[in-house]
N, C-alpha and C positions, 0 to 999 in steps of 0.2 A: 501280550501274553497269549499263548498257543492254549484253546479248549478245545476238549474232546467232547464229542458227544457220542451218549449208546442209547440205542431203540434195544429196548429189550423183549426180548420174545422168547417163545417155549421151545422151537427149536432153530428160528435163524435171530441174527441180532446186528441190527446194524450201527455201523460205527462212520462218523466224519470230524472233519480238524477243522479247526480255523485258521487264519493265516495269523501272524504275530499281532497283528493289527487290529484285531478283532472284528473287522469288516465282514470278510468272507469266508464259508460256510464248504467246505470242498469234501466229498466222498470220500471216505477210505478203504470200504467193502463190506460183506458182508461172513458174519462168521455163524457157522453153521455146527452147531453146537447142542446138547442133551444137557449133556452134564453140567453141572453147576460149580464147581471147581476146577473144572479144565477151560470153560468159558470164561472164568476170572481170572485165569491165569493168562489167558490169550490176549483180554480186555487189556490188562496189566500190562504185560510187553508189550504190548503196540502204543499204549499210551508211554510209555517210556520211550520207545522210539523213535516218537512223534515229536517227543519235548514237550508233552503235553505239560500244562501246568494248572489247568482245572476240568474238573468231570462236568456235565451235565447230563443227569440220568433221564429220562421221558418218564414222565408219571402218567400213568393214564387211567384216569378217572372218569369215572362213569359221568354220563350225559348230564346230571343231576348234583353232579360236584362230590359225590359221593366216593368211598375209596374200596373197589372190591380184592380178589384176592390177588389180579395180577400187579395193582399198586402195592398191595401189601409185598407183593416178589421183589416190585422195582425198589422200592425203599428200602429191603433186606439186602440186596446183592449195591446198591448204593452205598451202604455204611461199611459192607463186604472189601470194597474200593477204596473208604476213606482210609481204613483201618489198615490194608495192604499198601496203597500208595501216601498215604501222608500226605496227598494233596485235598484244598477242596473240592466239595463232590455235592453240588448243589441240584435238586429235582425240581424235572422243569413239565409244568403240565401239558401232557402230547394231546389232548384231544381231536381230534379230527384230520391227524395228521399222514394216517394211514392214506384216510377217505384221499385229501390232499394230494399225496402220494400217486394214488391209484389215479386219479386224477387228469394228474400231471404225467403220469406213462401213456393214459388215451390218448390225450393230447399229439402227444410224442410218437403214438403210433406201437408201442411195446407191448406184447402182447404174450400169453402164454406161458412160459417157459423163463421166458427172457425177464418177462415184469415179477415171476414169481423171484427170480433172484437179488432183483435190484433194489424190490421195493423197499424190504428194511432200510437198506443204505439211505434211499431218497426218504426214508421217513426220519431218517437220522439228517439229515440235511436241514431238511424242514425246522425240525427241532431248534440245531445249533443256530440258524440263522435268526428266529421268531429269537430264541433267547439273545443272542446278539445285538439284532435290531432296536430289542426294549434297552437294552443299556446304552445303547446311543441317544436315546431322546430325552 
């Protein structure tokens, strides 16, 4: 089964696939975005394009397990998804996945401009694979 994952964010959001297998975790981009119903509509097509056949949204909860206003977003534009695509649309807790992220761009050497673009995507990577990995074991 092919999952979508979305990092969602206030104004970029990143998106990655998995391959049918559920192994691996592959970028799709990121989509830069305000609005809140042209961004679900965007999610939407490309999860159809994809063949996607489940969502995983990034919950992101405070240090403390706690849920502030941007899980309250991710939860909202999550059921947004269920209710538009008819697939499941299960939240997956992103904690530290940014940090992760940024991280893994030093590493890598990306810097600037370039990390500011990507990062969603690779936080979305993160995401679908963490959630991946737990259902293998």
């Amino acid at each position: 089964m092919k999952i979508m994952a979305v990092d969602l964010g206030r104004v970029r959001t990143g998106l990655a696939i998995s391959d049918q297998t559920e192994f691996l975790a592959t970028p799709i981009g990121t989509v830069t975005e305000r609005d809140r119903d042209r961004l679900l509509q965007h999610v939407v097509d490309t999860a159809r394009e994809h063949g996607a056949e489940k969502i995983v949204v990034g919950l992101p909860k405070n240090m403390d397990g706690s849920q502030g206003e941007s899980a309250q977003n991710a939860t909202a534009f999550a059921e947004r998804l269920r209710e538009e695509l008819g697939l499941p649309v299960v939240l997956w807790d992103e904690r530290l996945t940014t940090a992760s992220a940024i991280g893994f761009l030093n590493e890598t050497n990306v810097r600037g401009k370039k990390r500011k673009a990507v990062v969603d995507t690779v936080s979305a990577v993160i995401i679908l694979q963490g959630y991946l990995d737990s259902h293998r074991r």
